[in-house]
VOPAGU-2260 file (C-alpha; in pm, 1 decimal, decimal comma):
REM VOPAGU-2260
SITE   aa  ch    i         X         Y         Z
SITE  UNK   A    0    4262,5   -4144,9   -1439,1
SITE  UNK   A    1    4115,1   -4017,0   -1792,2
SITE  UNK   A    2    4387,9   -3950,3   -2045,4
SITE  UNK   A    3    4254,9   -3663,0   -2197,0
SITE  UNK   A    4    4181,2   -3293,7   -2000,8
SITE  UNK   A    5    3845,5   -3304,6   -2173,1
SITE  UNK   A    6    3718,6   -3620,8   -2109,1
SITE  UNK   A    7    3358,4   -3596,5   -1952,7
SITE  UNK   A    8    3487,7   -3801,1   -1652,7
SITE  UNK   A    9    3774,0   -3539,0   -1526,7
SITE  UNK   A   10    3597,7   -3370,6   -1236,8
SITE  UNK   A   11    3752,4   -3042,9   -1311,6
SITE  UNK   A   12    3476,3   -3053,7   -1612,8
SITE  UNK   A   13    3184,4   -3075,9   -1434,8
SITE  UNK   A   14    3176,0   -2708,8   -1260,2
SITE  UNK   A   15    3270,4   -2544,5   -1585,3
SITE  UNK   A   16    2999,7   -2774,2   -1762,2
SITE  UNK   A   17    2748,4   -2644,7   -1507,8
SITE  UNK   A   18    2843,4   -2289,4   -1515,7
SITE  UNK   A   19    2839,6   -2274,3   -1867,8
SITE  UNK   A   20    2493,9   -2452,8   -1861,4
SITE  UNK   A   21    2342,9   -2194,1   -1591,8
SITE  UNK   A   22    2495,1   -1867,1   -1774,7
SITE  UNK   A   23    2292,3   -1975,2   -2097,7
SITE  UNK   A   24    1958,1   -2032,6   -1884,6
SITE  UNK   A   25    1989,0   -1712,1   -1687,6
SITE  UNK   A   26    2058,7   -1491,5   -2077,0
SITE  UNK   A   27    1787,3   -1714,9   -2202,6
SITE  UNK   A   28    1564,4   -1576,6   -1864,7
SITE  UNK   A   29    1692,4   -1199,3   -1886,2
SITE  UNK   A   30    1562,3   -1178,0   -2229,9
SITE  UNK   A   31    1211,1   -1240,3   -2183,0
SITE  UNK   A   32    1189,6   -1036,8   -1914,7
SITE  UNK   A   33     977,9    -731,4   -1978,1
SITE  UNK   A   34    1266,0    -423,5   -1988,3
SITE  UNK   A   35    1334,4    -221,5   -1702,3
SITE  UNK   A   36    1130,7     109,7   -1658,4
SITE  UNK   A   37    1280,8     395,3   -1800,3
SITE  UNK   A   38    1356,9     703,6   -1496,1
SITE  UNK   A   39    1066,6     959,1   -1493,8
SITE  UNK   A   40    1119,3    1229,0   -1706,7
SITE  UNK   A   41    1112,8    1498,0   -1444,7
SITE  UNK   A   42    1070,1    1778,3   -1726,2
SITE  UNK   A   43     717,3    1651,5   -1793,1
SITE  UNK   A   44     424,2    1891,8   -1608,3
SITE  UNK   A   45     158,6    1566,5   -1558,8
SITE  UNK   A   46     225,9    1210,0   -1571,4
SITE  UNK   A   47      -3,7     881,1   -1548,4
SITE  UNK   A   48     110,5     572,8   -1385,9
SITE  UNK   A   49     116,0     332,0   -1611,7
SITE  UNK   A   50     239,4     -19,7   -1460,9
SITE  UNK   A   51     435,8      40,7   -1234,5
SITE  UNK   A   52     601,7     344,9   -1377,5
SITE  UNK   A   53     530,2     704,7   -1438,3
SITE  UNK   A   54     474,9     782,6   -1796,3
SITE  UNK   A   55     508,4    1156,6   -1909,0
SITE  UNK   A   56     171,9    1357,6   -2090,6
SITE  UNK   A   57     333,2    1513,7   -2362,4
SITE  UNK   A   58      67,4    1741,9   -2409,5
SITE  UNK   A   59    -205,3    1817,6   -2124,5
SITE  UNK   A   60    -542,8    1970,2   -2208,7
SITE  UNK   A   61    -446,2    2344,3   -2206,1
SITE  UNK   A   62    -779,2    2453,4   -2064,8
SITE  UNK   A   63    -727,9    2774,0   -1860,0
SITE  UNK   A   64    -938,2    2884,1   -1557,3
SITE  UNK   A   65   -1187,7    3146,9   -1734,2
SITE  UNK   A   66   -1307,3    2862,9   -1961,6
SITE  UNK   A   67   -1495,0    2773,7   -1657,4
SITE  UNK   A   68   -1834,4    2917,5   -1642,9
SITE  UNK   A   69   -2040,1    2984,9   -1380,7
SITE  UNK   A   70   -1783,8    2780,9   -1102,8
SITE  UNK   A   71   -1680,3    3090,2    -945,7
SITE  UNK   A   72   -1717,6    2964,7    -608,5
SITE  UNK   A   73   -1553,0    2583,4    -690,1
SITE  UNK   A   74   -1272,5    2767,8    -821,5
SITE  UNK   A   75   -1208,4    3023,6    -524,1
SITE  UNK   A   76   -1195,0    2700,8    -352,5
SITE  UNK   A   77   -1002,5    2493,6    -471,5
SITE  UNK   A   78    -736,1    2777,0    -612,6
SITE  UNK   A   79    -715,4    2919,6    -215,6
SITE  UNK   A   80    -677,7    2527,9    -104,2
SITE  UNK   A   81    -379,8    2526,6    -402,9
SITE  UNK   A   82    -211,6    2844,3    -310,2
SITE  UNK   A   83    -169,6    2771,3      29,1
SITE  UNK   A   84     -44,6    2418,9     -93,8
SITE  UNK   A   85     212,9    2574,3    -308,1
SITE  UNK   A   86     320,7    2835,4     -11,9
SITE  UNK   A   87     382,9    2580,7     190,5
SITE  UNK   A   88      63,8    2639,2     494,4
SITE  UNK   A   89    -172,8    2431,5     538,2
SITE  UNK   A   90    -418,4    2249,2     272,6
SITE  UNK   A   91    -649,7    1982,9     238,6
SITE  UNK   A   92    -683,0    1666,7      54,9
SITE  UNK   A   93    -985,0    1776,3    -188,5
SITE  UNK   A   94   -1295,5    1609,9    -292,3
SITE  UNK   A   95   -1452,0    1739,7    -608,5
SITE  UNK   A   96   -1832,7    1585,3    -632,9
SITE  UNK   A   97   -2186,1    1661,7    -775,5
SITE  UNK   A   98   -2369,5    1580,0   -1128,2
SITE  UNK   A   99   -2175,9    1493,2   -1442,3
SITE  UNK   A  100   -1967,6    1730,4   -1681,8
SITE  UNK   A  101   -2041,4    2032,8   -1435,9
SITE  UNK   A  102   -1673,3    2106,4   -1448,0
SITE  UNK   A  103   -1480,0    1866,4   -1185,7
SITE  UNK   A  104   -1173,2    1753,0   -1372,6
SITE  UNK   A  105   -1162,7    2074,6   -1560,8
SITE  UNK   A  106   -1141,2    2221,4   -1286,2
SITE  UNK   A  107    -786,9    2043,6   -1188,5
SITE  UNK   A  108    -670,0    2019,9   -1513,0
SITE  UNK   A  109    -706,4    2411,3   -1522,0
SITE  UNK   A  110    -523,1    2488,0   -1185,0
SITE  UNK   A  111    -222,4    2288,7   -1328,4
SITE  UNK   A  112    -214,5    2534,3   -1596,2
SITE  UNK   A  113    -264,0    2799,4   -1393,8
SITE  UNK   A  114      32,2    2696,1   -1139,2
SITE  UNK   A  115     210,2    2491,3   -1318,8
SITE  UNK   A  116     503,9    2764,1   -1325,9
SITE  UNK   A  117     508,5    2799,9    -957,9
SITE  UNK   A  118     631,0    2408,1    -923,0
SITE  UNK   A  119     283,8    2258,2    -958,1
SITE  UNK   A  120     291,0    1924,4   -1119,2
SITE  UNK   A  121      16,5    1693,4   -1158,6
SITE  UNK   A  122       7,9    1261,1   -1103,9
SITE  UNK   A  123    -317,4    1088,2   -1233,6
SITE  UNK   A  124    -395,4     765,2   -1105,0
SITE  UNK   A  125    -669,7     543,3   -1226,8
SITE  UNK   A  126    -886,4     337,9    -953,9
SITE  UNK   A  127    -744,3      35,3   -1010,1
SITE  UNK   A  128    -367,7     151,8    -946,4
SITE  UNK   A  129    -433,6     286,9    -615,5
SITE  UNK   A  130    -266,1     -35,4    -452,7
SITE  UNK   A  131      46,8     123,5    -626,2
SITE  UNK   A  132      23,8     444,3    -382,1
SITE  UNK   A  133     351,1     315,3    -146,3
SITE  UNK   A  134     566,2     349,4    -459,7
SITE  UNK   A  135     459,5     641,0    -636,3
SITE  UNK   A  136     526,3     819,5    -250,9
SITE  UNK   A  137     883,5     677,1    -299,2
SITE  UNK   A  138     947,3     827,6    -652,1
SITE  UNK   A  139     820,5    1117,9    -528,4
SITE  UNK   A  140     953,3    1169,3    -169,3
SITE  UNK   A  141    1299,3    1346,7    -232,3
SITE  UNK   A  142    1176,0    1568,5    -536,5
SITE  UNK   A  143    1146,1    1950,7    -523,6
SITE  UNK   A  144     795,9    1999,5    -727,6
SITE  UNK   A  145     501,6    2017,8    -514,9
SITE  UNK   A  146     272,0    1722,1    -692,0
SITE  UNK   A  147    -125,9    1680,6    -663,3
SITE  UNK   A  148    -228,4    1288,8    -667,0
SITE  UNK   A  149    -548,1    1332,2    -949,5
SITE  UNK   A  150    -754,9    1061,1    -893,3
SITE  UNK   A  151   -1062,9    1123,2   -1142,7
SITE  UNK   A  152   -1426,5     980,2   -1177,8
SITE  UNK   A  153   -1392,6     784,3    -848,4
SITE  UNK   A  154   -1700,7     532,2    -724,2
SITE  UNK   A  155   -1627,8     226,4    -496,7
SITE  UNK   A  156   -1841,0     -84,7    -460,2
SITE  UNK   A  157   -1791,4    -258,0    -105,2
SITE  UNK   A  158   -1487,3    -411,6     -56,2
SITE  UNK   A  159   -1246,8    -305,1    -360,9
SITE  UNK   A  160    -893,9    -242,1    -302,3
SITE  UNK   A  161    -866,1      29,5    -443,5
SITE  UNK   A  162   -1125,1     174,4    -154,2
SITE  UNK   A  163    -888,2      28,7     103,7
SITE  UNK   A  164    -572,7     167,1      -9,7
SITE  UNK   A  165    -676,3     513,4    -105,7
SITE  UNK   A  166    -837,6     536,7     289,2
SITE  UNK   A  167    -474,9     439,5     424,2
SITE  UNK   A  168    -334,7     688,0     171,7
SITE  UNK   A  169    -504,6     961,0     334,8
SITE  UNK   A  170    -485,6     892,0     735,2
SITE  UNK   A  171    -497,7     531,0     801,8
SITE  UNK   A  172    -104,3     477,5     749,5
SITE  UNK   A  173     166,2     463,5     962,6
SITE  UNK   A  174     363,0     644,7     696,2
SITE  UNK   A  175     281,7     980,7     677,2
SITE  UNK   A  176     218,1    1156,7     300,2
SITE  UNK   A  177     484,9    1402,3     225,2
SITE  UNK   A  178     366,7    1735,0     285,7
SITE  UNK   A  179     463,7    1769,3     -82,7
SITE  UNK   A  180     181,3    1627,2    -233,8
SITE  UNK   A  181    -182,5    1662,3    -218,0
SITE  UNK   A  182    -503,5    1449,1    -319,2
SITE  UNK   A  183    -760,0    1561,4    -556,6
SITE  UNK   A  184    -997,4    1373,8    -628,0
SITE  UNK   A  185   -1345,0    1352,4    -811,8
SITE  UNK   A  186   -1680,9    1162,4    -820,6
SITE  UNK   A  187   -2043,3    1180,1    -840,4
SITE  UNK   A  188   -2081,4    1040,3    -569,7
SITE  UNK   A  189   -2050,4    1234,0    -260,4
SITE  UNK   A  190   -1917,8     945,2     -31,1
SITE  UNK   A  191   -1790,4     776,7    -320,9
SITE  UNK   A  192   -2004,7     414,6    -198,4
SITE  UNK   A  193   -2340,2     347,7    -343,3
SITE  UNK   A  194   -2581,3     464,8     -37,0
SITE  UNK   A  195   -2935,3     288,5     -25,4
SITE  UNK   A  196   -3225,8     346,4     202,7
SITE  UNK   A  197   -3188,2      49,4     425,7
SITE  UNK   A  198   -2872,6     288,0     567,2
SITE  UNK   A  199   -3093,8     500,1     753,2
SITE  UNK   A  200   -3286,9     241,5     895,9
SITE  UNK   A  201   -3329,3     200,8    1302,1
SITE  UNK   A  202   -3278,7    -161,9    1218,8
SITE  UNK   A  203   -3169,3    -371,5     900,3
SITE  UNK   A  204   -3349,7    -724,2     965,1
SITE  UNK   A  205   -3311,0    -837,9     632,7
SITE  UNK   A  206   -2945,6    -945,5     693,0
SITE  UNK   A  207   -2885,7    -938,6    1029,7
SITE  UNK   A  208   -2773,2    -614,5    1116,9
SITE  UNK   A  209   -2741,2    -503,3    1424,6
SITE  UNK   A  210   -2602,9    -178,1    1437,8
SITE  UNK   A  211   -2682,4     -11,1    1089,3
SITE  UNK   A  212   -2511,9     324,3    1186,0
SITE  UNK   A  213   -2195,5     161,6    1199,9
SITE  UNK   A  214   -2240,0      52,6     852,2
SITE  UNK   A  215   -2307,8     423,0     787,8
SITE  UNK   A  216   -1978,7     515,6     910,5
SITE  UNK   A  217   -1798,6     300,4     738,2
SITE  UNK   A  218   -1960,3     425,5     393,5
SITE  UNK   A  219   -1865,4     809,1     519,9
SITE  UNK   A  220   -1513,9     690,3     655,2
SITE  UNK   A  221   -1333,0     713,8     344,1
SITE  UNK   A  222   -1485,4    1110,2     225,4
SITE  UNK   A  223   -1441,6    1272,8     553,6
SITE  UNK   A  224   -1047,6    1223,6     527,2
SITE  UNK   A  225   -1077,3    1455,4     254,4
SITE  UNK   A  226   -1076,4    1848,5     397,9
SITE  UNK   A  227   -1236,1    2005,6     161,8
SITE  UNK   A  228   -1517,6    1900,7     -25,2
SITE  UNK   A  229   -1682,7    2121,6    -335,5
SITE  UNK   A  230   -2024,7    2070,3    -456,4
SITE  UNK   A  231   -2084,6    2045,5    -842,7
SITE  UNK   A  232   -2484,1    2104,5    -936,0
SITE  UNK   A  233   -2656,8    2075,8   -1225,1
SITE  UNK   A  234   -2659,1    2383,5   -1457,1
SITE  UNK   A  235   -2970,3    2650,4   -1488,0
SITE  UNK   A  236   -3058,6    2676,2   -1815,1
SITE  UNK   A  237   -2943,4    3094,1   -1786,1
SITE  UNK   A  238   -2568,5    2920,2   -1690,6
SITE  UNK   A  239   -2623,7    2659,3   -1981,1
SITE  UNK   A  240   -2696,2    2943,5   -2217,1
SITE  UNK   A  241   -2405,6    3156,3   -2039,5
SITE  UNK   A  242   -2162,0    2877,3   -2106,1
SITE  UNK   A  243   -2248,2    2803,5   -2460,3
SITE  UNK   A  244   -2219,0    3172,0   -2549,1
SITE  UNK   A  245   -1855,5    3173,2   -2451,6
SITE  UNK   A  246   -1739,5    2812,1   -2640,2
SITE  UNK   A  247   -1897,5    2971,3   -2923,3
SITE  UNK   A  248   -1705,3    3275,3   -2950,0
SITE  UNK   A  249   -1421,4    3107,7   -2841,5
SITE  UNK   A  250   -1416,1    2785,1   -3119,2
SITE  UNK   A  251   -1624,2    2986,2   -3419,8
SITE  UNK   A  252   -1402,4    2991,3   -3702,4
SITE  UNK   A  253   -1226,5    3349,4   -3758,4
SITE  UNK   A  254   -1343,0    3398,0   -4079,7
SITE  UNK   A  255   -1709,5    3340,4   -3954,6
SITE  UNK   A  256   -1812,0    3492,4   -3609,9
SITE  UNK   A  257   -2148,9    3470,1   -3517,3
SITE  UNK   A  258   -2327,9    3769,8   -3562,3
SITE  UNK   A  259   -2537,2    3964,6   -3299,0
SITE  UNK   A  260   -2852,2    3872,1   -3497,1
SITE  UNK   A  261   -2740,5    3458,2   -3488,7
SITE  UNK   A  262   -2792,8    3410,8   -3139,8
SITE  UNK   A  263   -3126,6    3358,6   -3102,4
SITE  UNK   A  264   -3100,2    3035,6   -3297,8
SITE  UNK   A  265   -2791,3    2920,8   -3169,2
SITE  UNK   A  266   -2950,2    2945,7   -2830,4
SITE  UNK   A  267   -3273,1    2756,9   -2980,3
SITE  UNK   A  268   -3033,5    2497,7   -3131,6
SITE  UNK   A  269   -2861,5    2485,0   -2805,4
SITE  UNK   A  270   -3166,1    2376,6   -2581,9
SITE  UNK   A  271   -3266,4    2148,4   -2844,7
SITE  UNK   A  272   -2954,8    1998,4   -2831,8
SITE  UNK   A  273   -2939,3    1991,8   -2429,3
SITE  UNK   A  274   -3284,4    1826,3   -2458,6
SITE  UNK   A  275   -3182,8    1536,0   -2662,6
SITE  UNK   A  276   -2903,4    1501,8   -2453,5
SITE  UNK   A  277   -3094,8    1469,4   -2097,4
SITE  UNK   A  278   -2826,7    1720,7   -1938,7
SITE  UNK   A  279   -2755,6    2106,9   -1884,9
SITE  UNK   A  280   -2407,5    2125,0   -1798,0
SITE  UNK   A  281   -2077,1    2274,0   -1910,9
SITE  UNK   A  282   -1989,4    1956,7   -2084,2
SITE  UNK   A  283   -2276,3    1963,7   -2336,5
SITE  UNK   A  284   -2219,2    2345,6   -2420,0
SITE  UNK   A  285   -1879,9    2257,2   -2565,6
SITE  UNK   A  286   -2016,1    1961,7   -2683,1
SITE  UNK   A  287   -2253,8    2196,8   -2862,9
SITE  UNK   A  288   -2024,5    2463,0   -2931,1
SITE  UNK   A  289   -1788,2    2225,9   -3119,1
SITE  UNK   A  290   -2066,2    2056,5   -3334,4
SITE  UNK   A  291   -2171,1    2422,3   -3426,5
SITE  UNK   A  292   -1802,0    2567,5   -3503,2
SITE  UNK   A  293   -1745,5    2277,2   -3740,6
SITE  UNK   A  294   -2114,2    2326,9   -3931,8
SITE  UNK   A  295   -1992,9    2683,0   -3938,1
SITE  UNK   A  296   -1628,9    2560,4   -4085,6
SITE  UNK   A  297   -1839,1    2388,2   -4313,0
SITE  UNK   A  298   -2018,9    2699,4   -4437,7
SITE  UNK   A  299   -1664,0    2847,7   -4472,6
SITE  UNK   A  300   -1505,8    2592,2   -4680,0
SITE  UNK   A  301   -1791,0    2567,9   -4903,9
SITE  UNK   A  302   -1738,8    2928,2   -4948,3
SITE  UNK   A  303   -1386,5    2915,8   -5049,8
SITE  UNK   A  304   -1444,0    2684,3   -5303,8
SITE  UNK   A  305   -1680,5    2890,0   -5523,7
């Protein structure tokens, strides 16, 4: 028997000895563990997920529907599709697709700010985060907001997960979406998979294939589960010239307008600077617009200071 009630050998030592030993590796695991996700802030208008948990915007771009030239009909569309979402009827998932910087994102961004006061709130969610779909649904199910699901600039190669996931999202679950939330989405890509000619083959030798219009399918499977889809094109150069007139007036400095007799040269800048660019679209008028209201601040400074 030991003689002492500390002595290594009294069995009543060994549990505490253990206990003690597994409390200081379980404090030594808890602290590198990466802190727990703070609740969503439920006051925010937009959030992004951000691994694994929603992360407020403090401030979303504030642009507002009449900054968007010549999209009348994209944005009867899509603001119908969003009123109808918000009363509660019927809407569709949307697909938002055509040539670059014709307006697509704006276009969302602009009917949160437009709705935004009748419970619209907005979730982005890159490509490579759709796999996290299941538990944004869960944050989401029980809340009273009515929430569009912005995924923006999407293209697919075969086989990505993302592809997959976003396809179940829509239809392919046995979980239904809540009928509080909505899918947005946008791409240049109309069926959001590269397409090449060998699709609309009779026959695809090269590799086999045996049924090409299947493949077809397949490719189309994933943008037909969206209801609504809106064309983008390429701006005229009368739109182009439309569009820059209004960023323009709306960025120019205060102190220094453009006057009636400026805007023949802005115009001629404005080509010029569409022609180095290789594209007429809304997002190379403000482009333009912003490079000419800070020459023009320029003017104004150097004014000031004589």
């Amino acid at each position: 028997m030991p003689d002492h009630p500390t002595d290594p050998a009294d069995p009543e030592i060994y549990p505490l000895r253990f206990i003690a030993r597994l409390e200081q590796l379980l404090a030594r695991i808890e602290a590198s563990l990466p802190p727990a996700e703070p609740a969503p802030d439920w006051s925010a208008l937009a959030w992004r997920w951000r691994q694994g948990w929603l992360q407020p915007v403090q401030a979303p771009q504030r642009i507002a529907l009449s900054d968007l030239c010549c999209l009348e009909r994209q944005i009867a569309e899509l603001e119908r599709n969003t009123r109808q979402f918000l009363a509660g009827g019927g809407a569709n998932h949307a697909l938002l697709w055509g040539a670059r910087g014709t307006g697509k994102s704006s276009l969302v961004k602009a009917i949160l700010n437009e709705y935004s006061d009748q419970g619209l709130r907005l979730i982005e969610v890159g490509k490579e985060d759709l796999g996290s779909l299941p538990e944004i649904l869960d944050l989401i199910r029980d809340r009273p907001e009515r929430f569009v699901l912005f995924c923006d600039d999407l293209a697919f190669e075969p086989g990505e997960s993302g592809y997959t996931a976003l396809k179940a999202a829509l239809e392919g679950s046995i979980a239904a979406l809540p009928e509080h939330l909505l899918i947005y989405a946008t791409s240049n890509r109309r069926h959001l998979l590269p397409e090449s000619q060998a699709d609309n083959r009779a026959a695809y030798l090269e590799d086999g294939e045996l049924h090409p219009g299947e493949s077809v399918e397949a490719k189309v499977s994933l943008s037909d589960r969206f209801g609504l889809w809106i064309a983008f094109h390429p701006f005229t150069q009368a739109q182009y010239l439309m569009t820059v007139r209004h960023w323009v007036k709306r960025l120019a400095p205060q102190a220094l307008p453009p006057a009636e007799s400026d805007w023949a040269a802005i115009e001629r800048a404005a080509l010029q600077w569409a022609l180095r660019r290789g594209s007429r679209s809304g997002r190379t008028a403000w482009q333009f617009a912003r490079d000419w209201a800070g020459r023009r601040a320029l003017e104004q400074f150097a004014l000031a200071g004589r």
